[in-house]
RODO-2510 file (C-alpha; in nm, 4 decimals, decimal comma):
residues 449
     n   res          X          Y          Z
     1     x    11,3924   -11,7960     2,8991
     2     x    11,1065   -12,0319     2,7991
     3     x    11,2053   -12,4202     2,8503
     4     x    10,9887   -12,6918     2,6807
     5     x    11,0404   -13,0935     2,8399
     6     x    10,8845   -13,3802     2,6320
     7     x    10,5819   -13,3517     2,8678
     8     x    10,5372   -13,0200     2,7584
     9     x    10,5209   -13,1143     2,3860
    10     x    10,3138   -13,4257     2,4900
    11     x    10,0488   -13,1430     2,5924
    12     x    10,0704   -12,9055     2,3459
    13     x    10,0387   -13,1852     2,0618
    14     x     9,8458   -13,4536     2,1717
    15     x    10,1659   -13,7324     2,1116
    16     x    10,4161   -13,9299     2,2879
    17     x    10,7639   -13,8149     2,1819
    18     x    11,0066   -14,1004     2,1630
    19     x    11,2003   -13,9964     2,4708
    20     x    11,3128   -13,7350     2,6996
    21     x    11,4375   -13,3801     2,6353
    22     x    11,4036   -13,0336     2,6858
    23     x    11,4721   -12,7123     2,4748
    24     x    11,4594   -12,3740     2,4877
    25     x    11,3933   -12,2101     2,1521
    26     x    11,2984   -12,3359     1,7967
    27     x    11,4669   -12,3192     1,4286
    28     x    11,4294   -12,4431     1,0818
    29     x    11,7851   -12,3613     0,9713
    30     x    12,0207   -12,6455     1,0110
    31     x    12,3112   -12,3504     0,9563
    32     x    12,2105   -12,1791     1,2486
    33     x    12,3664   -12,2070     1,6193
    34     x    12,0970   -12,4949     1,7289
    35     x    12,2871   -12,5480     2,0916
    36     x    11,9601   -12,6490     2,2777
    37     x    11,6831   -12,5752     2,0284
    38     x    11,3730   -12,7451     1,8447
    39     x    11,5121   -12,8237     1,4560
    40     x    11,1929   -12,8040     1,2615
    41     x    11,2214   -13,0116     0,9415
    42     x    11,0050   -12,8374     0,6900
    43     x    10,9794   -12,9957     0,3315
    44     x    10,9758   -12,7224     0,1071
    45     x    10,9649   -12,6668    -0,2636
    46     x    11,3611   -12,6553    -0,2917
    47     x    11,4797   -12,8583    -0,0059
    48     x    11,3526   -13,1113     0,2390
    49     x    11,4168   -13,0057     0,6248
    50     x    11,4165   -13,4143     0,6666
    51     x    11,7320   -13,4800     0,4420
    52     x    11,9349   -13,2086     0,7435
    53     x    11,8139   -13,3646     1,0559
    54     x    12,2030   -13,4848     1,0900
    55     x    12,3541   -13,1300     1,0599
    56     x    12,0980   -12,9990     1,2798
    57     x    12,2453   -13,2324     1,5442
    58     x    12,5887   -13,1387     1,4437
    59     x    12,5052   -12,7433     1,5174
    60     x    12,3515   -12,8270     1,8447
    61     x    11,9838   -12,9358     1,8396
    62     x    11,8473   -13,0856     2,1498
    63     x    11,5283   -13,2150     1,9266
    64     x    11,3306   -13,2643     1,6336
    65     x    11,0285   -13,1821     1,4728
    66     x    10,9847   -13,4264     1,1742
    67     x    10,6775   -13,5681     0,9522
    68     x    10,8193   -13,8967     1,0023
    69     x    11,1481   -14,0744     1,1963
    70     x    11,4597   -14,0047     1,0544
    71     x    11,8090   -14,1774     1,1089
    72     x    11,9108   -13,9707     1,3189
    73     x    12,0305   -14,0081     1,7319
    74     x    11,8013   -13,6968     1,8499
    75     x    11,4757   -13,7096     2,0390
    76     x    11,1945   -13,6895     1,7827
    77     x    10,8562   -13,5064     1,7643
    78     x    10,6539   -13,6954     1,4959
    79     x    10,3559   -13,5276     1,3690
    80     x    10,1502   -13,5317     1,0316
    81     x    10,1789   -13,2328     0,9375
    82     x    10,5573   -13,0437     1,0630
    83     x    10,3413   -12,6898     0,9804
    84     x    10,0982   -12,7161     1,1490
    85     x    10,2365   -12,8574     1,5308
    86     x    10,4907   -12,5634     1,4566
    87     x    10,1512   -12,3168     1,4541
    88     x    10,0583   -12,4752     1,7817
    89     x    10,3665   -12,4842     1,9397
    90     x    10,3916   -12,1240     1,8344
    91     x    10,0557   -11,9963     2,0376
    92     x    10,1652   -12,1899     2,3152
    93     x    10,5054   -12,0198     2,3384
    94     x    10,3170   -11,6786     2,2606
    95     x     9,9875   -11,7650     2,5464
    96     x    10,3671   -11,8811     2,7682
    97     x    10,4530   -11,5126     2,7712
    98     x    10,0987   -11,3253     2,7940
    99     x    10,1768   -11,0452     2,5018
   100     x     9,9130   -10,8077     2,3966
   101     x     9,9383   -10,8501     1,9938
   102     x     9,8738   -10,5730     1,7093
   103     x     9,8469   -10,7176     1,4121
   104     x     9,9252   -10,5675     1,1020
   105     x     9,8758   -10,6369     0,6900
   106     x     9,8257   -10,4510     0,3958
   107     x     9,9470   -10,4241     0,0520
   108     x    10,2222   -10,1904     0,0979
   109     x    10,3680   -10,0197     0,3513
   110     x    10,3255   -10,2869     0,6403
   111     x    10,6775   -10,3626     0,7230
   112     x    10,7454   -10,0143     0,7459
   113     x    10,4211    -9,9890     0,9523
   114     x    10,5659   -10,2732     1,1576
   115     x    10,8629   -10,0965     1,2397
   116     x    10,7281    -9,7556     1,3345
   117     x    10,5073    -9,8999     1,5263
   118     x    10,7482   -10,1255     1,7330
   119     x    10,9642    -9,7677     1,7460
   120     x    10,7010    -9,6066     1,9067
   121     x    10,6450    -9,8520     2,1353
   122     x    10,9698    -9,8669     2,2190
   123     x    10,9718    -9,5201     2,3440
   124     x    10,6825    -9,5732     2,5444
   125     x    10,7632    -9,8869     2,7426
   126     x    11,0876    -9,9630     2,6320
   127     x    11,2594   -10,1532     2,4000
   128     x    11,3380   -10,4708     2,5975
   129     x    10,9610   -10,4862     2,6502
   130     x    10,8752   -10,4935     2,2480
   131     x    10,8957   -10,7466     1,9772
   132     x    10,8519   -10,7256     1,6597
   133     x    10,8766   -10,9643     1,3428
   134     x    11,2406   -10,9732     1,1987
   135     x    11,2469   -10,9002     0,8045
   136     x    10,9711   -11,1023     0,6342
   137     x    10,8732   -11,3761     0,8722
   138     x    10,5130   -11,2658     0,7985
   139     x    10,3723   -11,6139     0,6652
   140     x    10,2353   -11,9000     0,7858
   141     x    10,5550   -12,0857     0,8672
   142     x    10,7888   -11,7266     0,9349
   143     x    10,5366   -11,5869     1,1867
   144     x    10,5008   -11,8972     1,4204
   145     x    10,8935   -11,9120     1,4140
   146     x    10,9162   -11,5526     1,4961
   147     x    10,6957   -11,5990     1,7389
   148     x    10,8902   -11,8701     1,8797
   149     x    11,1574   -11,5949     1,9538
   150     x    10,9412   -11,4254     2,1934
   151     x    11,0743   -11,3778     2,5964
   152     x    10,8450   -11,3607     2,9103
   153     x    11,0053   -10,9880     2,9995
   154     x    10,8173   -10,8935     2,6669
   155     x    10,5021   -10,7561     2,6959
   156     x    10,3805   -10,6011     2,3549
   157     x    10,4057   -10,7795     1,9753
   158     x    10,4430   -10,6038     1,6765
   159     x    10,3207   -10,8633     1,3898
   160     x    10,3515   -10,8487     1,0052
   161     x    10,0401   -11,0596     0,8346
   162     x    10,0947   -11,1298     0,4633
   163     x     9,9254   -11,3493     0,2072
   164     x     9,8979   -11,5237    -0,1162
   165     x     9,5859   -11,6838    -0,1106
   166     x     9,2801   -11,7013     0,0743
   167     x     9,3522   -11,8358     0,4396
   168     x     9,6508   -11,7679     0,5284
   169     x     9,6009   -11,4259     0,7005
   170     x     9,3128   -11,6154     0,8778
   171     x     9,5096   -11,9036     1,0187
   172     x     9,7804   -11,6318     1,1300
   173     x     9,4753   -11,4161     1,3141
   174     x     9,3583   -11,7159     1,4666
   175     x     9,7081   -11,7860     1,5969
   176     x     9,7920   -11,4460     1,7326
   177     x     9,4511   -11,3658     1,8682
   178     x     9,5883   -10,9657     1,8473
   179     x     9,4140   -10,6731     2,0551
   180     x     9,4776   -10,4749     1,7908
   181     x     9,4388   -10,4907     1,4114
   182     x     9,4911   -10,2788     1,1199
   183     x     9,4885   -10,2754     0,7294
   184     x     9,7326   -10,0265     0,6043
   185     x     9,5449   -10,0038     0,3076
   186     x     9,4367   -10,2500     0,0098
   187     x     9,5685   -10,1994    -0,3216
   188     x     9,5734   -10,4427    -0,6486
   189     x     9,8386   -10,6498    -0,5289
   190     x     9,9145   -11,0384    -0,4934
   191     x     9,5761   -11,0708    -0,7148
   192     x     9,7108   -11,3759    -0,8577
   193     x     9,5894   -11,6015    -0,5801
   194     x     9,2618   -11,4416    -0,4919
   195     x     9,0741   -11,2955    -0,7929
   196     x     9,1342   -10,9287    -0,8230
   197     x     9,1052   -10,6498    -0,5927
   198     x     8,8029   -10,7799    -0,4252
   199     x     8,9804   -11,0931    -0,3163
   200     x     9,2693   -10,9039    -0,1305
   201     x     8,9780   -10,7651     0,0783
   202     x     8,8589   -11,0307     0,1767
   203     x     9,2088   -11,2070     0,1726
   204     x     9,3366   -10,8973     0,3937
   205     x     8,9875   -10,8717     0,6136
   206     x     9,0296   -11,2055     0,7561
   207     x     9,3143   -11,0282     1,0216
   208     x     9,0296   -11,0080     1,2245
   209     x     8,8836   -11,3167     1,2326
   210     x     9,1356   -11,3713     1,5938
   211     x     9,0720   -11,0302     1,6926
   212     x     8,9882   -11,0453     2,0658
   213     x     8,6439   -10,9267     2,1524
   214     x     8,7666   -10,5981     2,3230
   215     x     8,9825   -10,5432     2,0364
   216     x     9,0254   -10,2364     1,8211
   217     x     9,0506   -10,1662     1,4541
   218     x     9,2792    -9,9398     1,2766
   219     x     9,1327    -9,7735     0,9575
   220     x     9,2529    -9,5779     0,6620
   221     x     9,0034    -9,3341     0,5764
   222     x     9,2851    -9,2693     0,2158
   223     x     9,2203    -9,6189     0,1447
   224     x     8,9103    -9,6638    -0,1046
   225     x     8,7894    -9,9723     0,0854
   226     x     8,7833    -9,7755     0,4186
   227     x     8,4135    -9,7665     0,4169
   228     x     8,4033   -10,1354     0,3864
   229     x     8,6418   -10,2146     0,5996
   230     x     8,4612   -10,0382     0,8715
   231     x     8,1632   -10,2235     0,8226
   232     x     8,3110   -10,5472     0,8268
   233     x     8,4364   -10,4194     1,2135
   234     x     8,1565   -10,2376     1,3260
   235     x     8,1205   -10,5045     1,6538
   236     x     8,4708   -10,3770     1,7486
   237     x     8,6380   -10,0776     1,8657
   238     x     8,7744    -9,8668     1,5623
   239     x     9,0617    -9,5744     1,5223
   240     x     9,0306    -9,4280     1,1632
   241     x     9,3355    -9,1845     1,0529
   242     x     9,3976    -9,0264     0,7227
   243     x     9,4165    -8,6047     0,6171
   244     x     9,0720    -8,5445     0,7387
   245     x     9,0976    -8,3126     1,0465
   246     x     8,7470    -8,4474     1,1444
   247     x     8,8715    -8,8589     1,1821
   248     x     9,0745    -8,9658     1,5202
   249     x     9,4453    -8,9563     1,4100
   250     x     9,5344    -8,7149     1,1556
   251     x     9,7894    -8,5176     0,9790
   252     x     9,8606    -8,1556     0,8464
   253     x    10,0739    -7,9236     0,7735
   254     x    10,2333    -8,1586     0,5823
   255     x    10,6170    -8,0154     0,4134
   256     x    10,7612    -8,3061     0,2244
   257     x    11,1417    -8,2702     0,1687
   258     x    11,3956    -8,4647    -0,0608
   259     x    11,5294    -8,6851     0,2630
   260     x    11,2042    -8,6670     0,5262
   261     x    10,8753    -8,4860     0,5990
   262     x    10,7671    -8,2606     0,8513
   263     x    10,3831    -8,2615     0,9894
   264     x    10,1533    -8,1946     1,2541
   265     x    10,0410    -8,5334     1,4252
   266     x     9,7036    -8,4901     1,5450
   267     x     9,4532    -8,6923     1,7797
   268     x     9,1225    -8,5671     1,8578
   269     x     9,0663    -8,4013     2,1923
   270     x     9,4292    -8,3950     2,2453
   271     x     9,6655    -8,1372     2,1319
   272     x     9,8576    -8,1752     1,8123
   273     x    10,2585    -8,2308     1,8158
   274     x    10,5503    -8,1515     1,5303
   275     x    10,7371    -8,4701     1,3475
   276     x    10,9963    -8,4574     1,1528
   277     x    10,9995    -8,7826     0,9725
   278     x    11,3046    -8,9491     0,8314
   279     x    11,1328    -9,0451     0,4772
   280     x    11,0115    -8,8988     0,2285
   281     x    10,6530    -8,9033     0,0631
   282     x    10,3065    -8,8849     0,1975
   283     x    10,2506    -9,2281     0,1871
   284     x    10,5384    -9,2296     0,4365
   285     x    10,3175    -9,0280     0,6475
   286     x     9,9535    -9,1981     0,6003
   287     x    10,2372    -9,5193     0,7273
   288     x    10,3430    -9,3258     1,0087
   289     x     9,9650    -9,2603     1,1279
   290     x     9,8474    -9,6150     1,0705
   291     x    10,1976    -9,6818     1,3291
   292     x    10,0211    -9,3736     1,5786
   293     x     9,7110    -9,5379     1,5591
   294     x     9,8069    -9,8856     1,6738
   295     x    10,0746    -9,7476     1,9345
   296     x     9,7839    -9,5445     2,0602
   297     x     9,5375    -9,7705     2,1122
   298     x     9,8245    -9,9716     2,3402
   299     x     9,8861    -9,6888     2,5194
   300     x    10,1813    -9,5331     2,3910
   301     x    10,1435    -9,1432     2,4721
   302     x    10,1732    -8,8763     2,2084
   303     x    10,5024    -8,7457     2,3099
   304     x    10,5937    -9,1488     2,2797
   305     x    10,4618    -9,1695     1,9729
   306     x    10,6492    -8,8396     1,7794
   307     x    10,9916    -9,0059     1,9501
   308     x    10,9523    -9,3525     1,7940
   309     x    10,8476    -9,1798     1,4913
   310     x    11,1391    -8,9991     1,4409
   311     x    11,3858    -9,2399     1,5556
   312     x    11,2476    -9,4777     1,3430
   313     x    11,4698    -9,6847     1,1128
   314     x    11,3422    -9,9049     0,7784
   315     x    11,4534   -10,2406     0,6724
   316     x    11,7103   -10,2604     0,4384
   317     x    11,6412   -10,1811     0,0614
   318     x    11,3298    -9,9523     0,1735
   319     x    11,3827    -9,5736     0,0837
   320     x    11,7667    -9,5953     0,1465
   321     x    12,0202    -9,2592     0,0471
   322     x    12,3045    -9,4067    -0,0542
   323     x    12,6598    -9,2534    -0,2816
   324     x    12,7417    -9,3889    -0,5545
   325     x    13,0129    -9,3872    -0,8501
   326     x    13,1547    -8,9818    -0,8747
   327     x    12,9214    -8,8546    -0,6099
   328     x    12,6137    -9,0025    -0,7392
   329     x    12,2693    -9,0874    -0,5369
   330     x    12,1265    -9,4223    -0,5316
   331     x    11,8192    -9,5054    -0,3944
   332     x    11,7560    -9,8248    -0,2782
   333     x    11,4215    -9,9162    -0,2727
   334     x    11,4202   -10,2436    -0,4423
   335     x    11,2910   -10,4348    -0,1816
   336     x    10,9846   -10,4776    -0,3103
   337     x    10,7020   -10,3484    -0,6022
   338     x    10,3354   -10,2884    -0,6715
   339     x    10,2276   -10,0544    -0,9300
   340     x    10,1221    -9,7835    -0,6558
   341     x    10,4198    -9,7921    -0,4871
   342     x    10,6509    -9,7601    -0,8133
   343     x    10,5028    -9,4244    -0,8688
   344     x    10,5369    -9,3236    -0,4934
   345     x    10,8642    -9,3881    -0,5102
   346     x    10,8596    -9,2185    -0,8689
   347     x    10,7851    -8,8671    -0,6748
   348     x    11,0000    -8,9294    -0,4003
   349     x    11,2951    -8,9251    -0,7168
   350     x    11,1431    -8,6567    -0,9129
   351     x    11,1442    -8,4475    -0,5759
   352     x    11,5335    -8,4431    -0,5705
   353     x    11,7629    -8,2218    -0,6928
   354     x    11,9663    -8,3528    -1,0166
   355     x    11,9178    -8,5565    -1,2744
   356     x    11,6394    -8,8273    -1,2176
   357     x    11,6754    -9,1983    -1,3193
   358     x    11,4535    -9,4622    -1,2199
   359     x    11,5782    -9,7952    -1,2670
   360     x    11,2906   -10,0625    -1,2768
   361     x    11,2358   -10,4293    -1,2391
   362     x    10,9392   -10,6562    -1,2650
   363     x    10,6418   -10,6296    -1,0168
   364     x    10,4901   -10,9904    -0,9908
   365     x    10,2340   -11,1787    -0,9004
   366     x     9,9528   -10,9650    -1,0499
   367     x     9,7788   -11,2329    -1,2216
   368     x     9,6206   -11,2226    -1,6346
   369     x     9,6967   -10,8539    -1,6701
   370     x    10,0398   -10,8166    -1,5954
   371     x    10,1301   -10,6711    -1,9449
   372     x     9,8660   -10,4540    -1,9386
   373     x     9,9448   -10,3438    -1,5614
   374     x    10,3305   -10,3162    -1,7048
   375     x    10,2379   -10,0908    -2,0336
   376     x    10,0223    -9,8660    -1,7783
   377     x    10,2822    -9,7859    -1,5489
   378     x    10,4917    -9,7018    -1,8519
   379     x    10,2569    -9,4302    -1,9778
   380     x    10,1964    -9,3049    -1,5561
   381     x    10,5657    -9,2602    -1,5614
   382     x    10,5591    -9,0431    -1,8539
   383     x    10,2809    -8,8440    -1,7513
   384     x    10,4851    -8,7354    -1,3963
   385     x    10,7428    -8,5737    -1,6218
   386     x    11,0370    -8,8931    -1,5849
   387     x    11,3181    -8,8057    -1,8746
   388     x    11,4829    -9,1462    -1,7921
   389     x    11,3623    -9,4571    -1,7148
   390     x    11,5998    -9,8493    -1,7447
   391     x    11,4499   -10,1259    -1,7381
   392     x    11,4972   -10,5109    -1,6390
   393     x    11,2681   -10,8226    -1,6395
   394     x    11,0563   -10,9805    -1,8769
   395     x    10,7498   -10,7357    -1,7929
   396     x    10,8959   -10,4477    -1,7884
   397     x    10,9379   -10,4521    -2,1742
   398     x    10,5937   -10,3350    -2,2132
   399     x    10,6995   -10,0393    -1,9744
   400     x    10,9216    -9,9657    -2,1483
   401     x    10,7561    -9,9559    -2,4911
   402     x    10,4882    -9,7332    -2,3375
   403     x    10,7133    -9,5250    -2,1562
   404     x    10,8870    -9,4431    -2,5120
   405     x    11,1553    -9,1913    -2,5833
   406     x    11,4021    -9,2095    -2,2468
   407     x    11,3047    -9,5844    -2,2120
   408     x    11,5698    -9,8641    -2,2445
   409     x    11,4693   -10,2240    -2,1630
   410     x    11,8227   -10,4844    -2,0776
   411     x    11,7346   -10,8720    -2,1348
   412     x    11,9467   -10,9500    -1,8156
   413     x    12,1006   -10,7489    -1,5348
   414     x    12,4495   -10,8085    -1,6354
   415     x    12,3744   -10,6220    -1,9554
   416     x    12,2007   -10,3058    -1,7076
   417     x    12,5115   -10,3050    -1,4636
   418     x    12,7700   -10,2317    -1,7331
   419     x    12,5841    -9,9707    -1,8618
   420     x    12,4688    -9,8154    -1,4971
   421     x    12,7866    -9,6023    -1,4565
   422     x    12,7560    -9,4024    -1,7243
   423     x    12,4215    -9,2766    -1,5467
   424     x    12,6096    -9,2175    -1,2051
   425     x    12,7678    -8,8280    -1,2247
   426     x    12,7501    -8,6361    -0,9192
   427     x    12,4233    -8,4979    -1,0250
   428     x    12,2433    -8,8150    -1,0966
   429     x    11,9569    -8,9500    -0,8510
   430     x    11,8975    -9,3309    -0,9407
   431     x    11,6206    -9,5118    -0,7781
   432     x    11,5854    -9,8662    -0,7819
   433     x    11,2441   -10,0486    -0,7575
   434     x    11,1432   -10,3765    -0,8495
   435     x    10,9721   -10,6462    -0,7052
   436     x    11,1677   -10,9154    -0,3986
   437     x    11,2041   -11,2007    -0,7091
   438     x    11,3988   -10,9678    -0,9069
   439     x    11,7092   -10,9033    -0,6386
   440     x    11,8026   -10,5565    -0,7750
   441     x    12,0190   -10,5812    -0,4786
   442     x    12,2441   -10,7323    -0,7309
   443     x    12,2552   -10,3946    -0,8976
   444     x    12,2443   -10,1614    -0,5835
   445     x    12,5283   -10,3191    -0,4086
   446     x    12,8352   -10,3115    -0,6641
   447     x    12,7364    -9,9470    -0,7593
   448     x    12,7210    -9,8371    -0,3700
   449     x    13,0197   -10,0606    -0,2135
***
């Protein structure tokens, strides 16, 4: 356990605090059990952190962390800016417990990379030595709390980068100062805050602006900016993995299945080893390589790394085989959408048996051609050979009108659940994809309770 006195804090920020205390973990959620912890009062866009400092002391909290004094009988940190002393407190607490970092972003896949990754590890050195980012705590105020979870016994983290604008990725970098940092791949997603494509490369290519001197790069040789990427990194180590039998971590063999995948894991000079996957899809496995290639280069063994592979478990709402209503499949995927990964997902449902129904929402934040990007996937869809496709959200109008024939488009998901179970027989396959701001959990859950 990791125990910070006002004298710490003093250190760490450059102030004063107001009086004495001591704590021995940090939170921003006045809900949460607080019993000896660091309440950090972030002001955000729907609620001020400032106006709970009194239920924060009420759950517990030995301190706070405030832009300016509040009313409240609690030692208080003052600082200008609450976000920023968090980010410092935050690489204290991670330099406290001496963690070699791997550092991962992309525009799809990287939680899943996060997690296979972490799984691998896990079978190499043991679970109670591995962290790993919980959910989405990937930005610039979710990381440097995650990281605030970290113990001394731990010795490897597993970190999840994303971004919005240009920046952030770099301030996170700079943070975590990782040993090890990889791109899953760069696609045209959150464009709205950079530019276009070109600005999530650079947006995503500032992950190794903290990269340690001695530190290596993971590349994949699938993605279209892989030649780019690598010379951006030429000055560092690099591990490039793709379906190329000539790059350092590769796959073959590949036999994709409704449920999971089965391939050869290769890395050069070293023999070659059977996984059986639990997902489905080649971009499952390219995910599953990137995960190889960072485990590898911290020293997880191959035998480690087709274990934590195939014991590997997603978040929730990623690639999930669910029943529903009279023996139906549901698919939950509805985490989260970019136009590549709809029509991933798309072949994952046209690879099962029965009748296939996707079940779409919105993607956002794609920026001036988001009817355009809409109407495109709509004729894509088509092309694959869909028969049905519903869909929700303002956008996805303009799928459907390009889509056509087996297109319906519902003005509200109310309207889409009522007429959902007269899709579910026990030969229907629905998958459900749409973008985090849509919650088509709303949809999955009552059908798969």
């Amino acid at each position: 356990m990791i125990t910070y006195t006002e004298l710490d804090i003093a250190q760490i920020l450059s102030i004063k605090p107001d009086r004495a205390f001591r704590f021995t973990g940090v939170e921003h959620d006045s809900r949460a059990n607080l019993v000896g912890k660091l309440f950090v009062a972030i002001k955000g866009e729907r609620a001020d952190g400032h106006d709970f400092c009194q239920a924060a002391k009420d759950q517990g909290a030995a301190a706070l962390l405030v832009a300016h004094a509040v009313n409240v009988d609690l030692p208080q940190i003052i600082v200008s800016d609450v976000i920023k002393a968090l980010g410092k407190l935050a690489q204290a607490w991670l330099a406290h417990c001496g963690v070699k970092v791997c550092a991962i972003t992309g525009s799809a896949g990287k939680t899943s990379v996060k997690n296979m990754t972490a799984s691998i590890l896990s079978a190499a050195f043991g679970a109670e030595c591995v962290f790993a980012t919980p959910g989405n705590f990937n930005s610039d105020i979710g990381l440097p709390l995650a990281l605030c979870q970290l113990s001394p016994s731990q010795e490897y983290a597993v970190l999840e980068m994303g971004m919005n604008r240009f920046g952030e990725i770099d301030y996170l970098s700079r943070l975590a100062k990782p040993s090890v940092a990889c791109i899953n791949n760069v696609l045209p997603v959150h464009t709205a805050g950079v530019g276009g494509i070109e600005g999530v490369l650079k947006a995503k290519s500032e992950i190794f602006n903290g990269l340690r001197k001695d530190g290596i790069v993971i590349i994949n040789h699938e993605n279209r900016y892989a030649s780019d990427i690598k010379q951006r990194t030429a000055a560092f180590g690099q591990t490039v993995f793709g379906l190329s039998p000539d790059l350092d971590v590769y796959a073959k063999a590949l036999h994709i299945g409704p449920r999971g995948t089965q391939f050869e894991l290769c890395i050069q000079s070293e023999e070659c080893v059977s996984v059986n996957l639990p997902f489905p899809g080649e971009h499952y496995v390219l995910n599953a390589l990137a995960s190889a290639s960072c485990a590898r280069a911290l020293g997880a063994s191959l035998s480690s790394i087709k274990a934590g592979l195939e014991g590997a478990v997603l978040e929730k709402h990623r690639m999930m085989f669910l029943t529903g209503p009279n023996g139906a499949t549901i698919i939950d995927d509805c985490y989260n959408a970019n136009f590549e990964a709809v029509l991933k997902s798309a072949e994952v449902l046209l690879s099962q048996a029965g009748e296939p129904v996707l079940v779409l929402g919105d993607m956002g934040e794609i920026g001036d051609d988001e009817q355009a990007v809409h109407a495109e996937l709509g004729k894509r869809l088509k092309a694959m050979g869909l028969k049905t496709l519903l869909c929700c959200g303002r956008l996805t109008q303009f799928t459907a009108q390009a889509f056509g024939e087996g297109a319906q488009h519902f003005d509200s998901k109310a309207g889409l659940l009522e007429t959902l179970p007269a899709y579910c027989h026990n030969n229907a396959v629905l998958l459900f994809k749409a973008s985090r701001s849509q919650r088509f959990e709303e949809l999955v859950d009552p059908l798969s309770s």
